[in-house]
C-alpha positions in Angstrom: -9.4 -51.1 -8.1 -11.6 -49.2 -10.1 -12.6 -45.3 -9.4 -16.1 -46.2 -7.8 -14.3 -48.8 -5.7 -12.0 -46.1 -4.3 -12.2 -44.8 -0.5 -13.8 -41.3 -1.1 -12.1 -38.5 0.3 -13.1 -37.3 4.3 -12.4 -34.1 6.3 -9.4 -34.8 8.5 -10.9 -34.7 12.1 -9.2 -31.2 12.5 -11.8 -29.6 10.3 -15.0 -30.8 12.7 -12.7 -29.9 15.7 -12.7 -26.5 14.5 -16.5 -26.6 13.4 -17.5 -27.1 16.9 -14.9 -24.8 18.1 -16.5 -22.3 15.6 -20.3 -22.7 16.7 -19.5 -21.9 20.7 -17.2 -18.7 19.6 -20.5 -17.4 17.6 -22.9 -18.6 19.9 -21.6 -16.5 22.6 -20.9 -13.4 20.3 -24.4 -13.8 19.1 -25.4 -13.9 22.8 -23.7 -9.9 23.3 -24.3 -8.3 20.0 -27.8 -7.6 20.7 -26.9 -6.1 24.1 -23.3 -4.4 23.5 -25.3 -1.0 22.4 -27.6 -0.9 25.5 -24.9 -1.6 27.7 -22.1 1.0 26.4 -25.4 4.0 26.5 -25.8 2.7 30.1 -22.2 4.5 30.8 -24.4 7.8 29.8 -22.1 8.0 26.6 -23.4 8.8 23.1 -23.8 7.0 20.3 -20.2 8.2 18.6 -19.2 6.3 22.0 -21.5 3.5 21.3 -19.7 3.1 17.6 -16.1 3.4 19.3 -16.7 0.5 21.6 -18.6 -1.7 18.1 -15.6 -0.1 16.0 -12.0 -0.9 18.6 -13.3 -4.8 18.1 -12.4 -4.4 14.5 -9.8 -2.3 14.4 -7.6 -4.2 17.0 -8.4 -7.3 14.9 -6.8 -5.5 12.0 -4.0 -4.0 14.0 -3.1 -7.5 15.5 -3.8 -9.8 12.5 0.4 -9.1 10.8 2.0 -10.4 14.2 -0.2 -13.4 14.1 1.9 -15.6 12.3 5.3 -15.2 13.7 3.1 -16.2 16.5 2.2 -18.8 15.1 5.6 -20.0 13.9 6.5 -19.5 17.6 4.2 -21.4 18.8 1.9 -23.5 17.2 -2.0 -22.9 15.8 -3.0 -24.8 18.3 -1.4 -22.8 21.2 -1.8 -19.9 19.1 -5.9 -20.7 18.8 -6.3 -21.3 22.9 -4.3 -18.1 23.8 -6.4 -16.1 21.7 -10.0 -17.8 23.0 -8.8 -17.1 26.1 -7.8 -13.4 26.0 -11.4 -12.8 24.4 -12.7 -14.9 27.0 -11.5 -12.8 29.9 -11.8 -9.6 28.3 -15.6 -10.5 27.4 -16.1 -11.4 31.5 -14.1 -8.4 32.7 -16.4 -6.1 30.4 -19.3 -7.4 32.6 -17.7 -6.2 35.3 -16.4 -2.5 34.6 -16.8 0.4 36.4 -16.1 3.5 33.5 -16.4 3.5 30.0 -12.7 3.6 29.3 -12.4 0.1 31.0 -15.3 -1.0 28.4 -13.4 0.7 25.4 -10.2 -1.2 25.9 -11.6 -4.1 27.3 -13.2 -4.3 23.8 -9.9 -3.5 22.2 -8.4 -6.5 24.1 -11.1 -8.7 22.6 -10.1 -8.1 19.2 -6.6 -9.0 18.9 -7.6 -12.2 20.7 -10.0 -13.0 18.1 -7.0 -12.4 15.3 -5.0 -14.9 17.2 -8.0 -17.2 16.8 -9.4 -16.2 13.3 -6.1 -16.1 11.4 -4.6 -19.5 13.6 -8.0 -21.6 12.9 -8.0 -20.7 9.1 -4.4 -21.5 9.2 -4.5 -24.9 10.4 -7.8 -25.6 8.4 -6.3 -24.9 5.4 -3.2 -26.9 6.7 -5.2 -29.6 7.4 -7.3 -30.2 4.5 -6.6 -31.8 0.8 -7.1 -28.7 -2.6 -10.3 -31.6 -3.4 -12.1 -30.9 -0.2 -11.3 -27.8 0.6 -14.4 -25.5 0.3 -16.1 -28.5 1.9 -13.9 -28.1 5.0 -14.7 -24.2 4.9 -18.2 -24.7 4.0 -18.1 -26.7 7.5 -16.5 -24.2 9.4 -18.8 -21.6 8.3 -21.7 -23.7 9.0 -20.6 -23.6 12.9 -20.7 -19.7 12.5 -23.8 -19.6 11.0 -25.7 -21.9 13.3 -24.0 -20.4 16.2 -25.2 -17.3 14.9 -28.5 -18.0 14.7 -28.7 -19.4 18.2 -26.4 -16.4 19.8 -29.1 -13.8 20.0 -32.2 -15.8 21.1 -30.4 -16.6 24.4 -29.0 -13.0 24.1 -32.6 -11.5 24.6 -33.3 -13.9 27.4 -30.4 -13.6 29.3 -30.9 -9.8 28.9 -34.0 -9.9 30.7 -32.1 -10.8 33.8 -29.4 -8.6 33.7 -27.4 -6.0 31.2 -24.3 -8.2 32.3 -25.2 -11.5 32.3 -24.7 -11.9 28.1 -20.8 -11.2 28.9 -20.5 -14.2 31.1 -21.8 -15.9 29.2 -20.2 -15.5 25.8 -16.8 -15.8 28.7 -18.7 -19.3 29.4 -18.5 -20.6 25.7 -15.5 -19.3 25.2 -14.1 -21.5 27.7 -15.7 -24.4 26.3 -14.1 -23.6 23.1 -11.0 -23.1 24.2 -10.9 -26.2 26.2 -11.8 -28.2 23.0 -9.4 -26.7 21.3 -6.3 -27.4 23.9 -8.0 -31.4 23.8 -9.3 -32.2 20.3 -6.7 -30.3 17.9 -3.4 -31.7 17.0 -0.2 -29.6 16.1 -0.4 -29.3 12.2 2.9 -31.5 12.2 1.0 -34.3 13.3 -2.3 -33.9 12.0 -3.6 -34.6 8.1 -1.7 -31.7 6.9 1.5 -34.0 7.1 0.3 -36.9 4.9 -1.2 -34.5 2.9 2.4 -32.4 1.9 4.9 -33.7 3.6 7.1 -31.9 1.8 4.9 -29.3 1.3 7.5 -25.8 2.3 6.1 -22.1 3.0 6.0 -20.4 -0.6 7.6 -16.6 -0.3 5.1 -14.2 0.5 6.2 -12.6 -2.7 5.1 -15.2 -5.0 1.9 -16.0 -3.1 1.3 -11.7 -3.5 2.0 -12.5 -7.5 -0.7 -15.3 -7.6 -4.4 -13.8 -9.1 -5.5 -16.6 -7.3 -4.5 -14.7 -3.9 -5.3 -11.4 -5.0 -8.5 -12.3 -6.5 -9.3 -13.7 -3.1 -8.4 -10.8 -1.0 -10.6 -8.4 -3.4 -13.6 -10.6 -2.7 -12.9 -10.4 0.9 -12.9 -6.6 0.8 -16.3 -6.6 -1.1 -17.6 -9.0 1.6 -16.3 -7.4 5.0 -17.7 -3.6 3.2 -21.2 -5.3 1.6 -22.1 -8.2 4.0 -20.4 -7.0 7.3 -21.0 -3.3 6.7 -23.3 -2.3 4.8 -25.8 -4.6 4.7 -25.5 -4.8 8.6 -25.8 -1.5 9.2 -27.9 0.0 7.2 -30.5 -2.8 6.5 -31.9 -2.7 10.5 -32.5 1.6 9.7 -34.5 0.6 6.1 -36.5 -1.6 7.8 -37.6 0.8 10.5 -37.4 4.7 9.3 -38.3 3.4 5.7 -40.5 0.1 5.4 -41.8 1.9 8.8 -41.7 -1.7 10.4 -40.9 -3.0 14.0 -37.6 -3.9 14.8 -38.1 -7.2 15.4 -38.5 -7.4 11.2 -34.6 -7.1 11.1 -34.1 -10.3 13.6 -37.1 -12.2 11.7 -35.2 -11.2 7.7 -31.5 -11.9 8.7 -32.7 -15.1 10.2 -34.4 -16.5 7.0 -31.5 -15.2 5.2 -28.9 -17.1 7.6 -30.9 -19.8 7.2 -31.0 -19.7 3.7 -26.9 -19.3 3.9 -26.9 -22.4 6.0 -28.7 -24.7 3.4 -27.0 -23.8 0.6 -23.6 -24.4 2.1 -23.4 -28.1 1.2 -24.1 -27.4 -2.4 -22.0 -24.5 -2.7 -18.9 -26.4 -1.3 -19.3 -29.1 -3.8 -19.4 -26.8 -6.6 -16.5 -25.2 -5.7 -14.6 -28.5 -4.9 -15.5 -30.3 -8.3 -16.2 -27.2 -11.2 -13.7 -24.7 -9.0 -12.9 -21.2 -7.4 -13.1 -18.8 -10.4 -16.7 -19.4 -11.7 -18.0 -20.0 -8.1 -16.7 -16.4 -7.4 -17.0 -14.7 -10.7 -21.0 -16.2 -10.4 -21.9 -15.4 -6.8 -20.3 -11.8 -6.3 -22.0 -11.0 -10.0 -25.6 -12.3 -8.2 -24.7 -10.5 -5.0 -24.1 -7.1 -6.6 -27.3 -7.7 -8.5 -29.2 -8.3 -4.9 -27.8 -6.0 -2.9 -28.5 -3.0 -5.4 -32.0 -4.2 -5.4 -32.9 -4.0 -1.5 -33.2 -0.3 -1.0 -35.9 -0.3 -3.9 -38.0 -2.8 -2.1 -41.3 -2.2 -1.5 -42.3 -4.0 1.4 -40.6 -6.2 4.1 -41.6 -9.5 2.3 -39.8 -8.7 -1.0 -37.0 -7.5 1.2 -37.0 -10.9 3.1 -36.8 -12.4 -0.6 -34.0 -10.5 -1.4 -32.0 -11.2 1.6 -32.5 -15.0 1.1 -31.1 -14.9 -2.2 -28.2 -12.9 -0.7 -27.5 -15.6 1.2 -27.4 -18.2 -0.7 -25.0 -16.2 -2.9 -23.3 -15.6 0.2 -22.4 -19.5 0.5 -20.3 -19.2 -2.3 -18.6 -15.7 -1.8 -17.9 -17.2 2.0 -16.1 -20.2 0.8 -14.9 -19.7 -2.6 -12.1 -17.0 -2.0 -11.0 -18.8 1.0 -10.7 -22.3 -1.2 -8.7 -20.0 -3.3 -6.9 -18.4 -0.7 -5.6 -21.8 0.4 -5.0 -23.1 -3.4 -2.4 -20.2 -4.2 -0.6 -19.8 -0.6 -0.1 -24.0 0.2 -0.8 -25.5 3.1 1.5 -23.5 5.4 0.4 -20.1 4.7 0.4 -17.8 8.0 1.1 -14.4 6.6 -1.1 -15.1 3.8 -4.1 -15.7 5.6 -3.4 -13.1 7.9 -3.2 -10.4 5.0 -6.9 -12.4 3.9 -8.1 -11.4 7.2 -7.1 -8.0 7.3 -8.9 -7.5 3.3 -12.0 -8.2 5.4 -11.6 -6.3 8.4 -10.9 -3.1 6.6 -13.8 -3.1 4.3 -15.9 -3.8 7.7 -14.8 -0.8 9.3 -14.4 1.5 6.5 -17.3 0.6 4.8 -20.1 1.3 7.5 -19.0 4.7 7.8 -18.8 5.5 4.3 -22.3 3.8 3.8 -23.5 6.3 6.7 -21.9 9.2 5.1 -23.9 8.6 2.0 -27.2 7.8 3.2 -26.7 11.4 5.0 -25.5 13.4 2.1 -26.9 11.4 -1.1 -29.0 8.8 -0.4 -30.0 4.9 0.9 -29.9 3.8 -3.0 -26.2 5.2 -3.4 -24.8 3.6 -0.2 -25.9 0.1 -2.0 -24.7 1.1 -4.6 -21.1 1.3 -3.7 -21.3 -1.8 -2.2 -22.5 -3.7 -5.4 -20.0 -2.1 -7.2 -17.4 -3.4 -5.1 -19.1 -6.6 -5.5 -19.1 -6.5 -8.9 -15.3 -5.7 -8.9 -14.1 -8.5 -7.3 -16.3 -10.5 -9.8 -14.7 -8.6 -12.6 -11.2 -9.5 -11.1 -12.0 -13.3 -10.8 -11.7 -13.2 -14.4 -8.1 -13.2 -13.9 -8.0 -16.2 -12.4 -6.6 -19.5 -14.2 -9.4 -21.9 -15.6 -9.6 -25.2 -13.9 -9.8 -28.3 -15.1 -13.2 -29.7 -13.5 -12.0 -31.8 -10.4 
């Protein structure tokens, strides 16, 4: 049988599973995001309370991600994924319905180490599922359901506001649900899915020589840069340059990360297949390089059209720099890498909540141009690192 007459490769039925899974999960946090400020300032808080209620979602996820996988090991991704749907679930419907700010604050809090439970156990039995060959492809389709959830999420969020302050909660309970259900039905335990004809004798490497790998900690850098650039800075500082400085309505921000998500979305296919067949290093070496590039750029622009530009060629770089280290991530850890992927996480979660406040800090005291700046750099550190990486041979 010759090479063309060979059965090409497909995603185990795990990774669409967890794609779907993946879309109702963002389309209901889409749905609150765009209410969660308006809602906490309805408690007659300030806005140092409105960032603690944004901020405990983060920093429980980062608090709960290192108990994850003896979780895991426990119990199963599968159980591991449900549980942890389900605790944001109710936590999401509860926070419709509390009484005092405190309630809201925790409730929050709750939220987040549910989503580490599902974050960290989904990744884990993606990468567990899914050949070194296809494996960006797999992410690339996972992401996809974020993205396009994403993009849906806050449409319905501003309708569903119109009714009621509350209503956005029950409804990201209401996908949840769904999600969770799916997951309970459609997933298999990794034992029995495709990770076992994949590696059957595949065995769980020693954290130690995963931590050793440049591969891993190449990975983890880039996740950094992405969770204090993409997550942080650019989140929160891009909305305030478009209003106090371009001096344009706020319905510019929805309109610019849209084009760029859609943008992100397109490029996904092409990115994956780049990173499965030439490899990890130059995809992330490449994209984080482009990124810094961008991302320095966007405080100088002059209108909201070059801006828009600039965002859309952020994210198409940011198809790469969202696959590529996790491709990697699964390369050097093996197909049965909890604690790994869980230290992955956390990379992200930290430069998410550290990097907003430092990016604040230095639009107050220096200005917008050095805030970028920082980010880039960070960017452009994880590209220099990538350099550490071992070539490929071309797949």
């Amino acid at each position: 049988m010759t090479s063309d007459q060979l059965p090409k490769p497909r995603l185990a039925r795990e990774v669409y599973v967890l794609g779907v899974v993946a879309f109702f999960v963002m389309v209901g946090f889409g749905v609150v995001v765009p209410v969660l400020p308006v809602y906490v300032r309805s408690f007659d808080v300030g806005y140092l309370e409105v960032g603690a209620v944004l901020s405990a979602f983060a920093l429980m996820r980062l608090v709960a991600s290192p108990f994850v996988p003896r979780l895991i090991d426990w119990a199963g991704e599968r159980t591991i994924l449900a549980v942890g749907i389900g605790i944001v679930a109710v936590s999401s419907g509860l926070a419709g319905l509390a009484d005092t700010y405190p309630q809201l604050l925790m409730l929050r809090g709750a939220g987040g180490i549910g989503s580490a439970m599902f974050s960290v156990s989904a990744m884990t039995l993606l990468l567990a599922s899914t050949p070194s060959t296809l494996r960006a492809r797999a992410l690339g389709f996972y992401q996809g359901g974020f993205l396009i959830g994403g993009m849906a999420g806050p449409a319905i969020g501003g309708l569903l506001a119109t009714l009621s302050l509350t209503a956005p909660f029950f409804f990201y309970a209401g996908t949840l649900a769904i999600a969770g259900l799916i997951g309970v039905i459609m997933l298999r335990p990794a034992r029995g899915s495709a990770a076992a004809t994949i590696a059957p004798t595949d065995a769980a490497l020693p954290f130690r020589t995963v931590l050793a790998d440049p591969r891993f900690r190449a990975a983890c850098l880039a996740n950094f840069a992405q969770g204090w650039t993409s997550l942080g800075v650019r989140a929160a500082l891009i909305p305030v340059l478009i209003v106090e400085v371009l001096r344009g309505p706020t319905a510019w921000t929805g309109i610019a990360f849209a084009c760029a998500a859609v943008a992100q979305t397109l490029a996904l296919a092409p990115a994956a297949r780049f990173i499965d067949t030439v490899g990890r290093r130059p995809a992330i070496i490449g994209a984080f390089a482009a990124a810094s590039v961008v991302i320095m750029a966007v405080p100088f622009a002059p209108n909201i059209w070059v801006l828009g530009g600039l965002l859309c060629l952020y994210g198409v770089a940011a198809a790469f720099m969202g696959t590529a280290p996790g491709a990697a991530l699964g390369d050097a850890a093996g197909s049965r890498g909890g604690r790994p992927v869980a230290v992955f996480s956390m990379f992200a979660d930290a430069g998410a909540i550290v990097g907003p406040l430092v990016a604040g800090w230095l639009v107050d005291t220096v200005s917008y141009q050095a805030a970028f700046l920082v980010g880039a750099l960070f960017l452009l550190g994880a590209a220099g690192y990538a350099l550490r990486m071992p070539r490929e041979a071309r797949r």
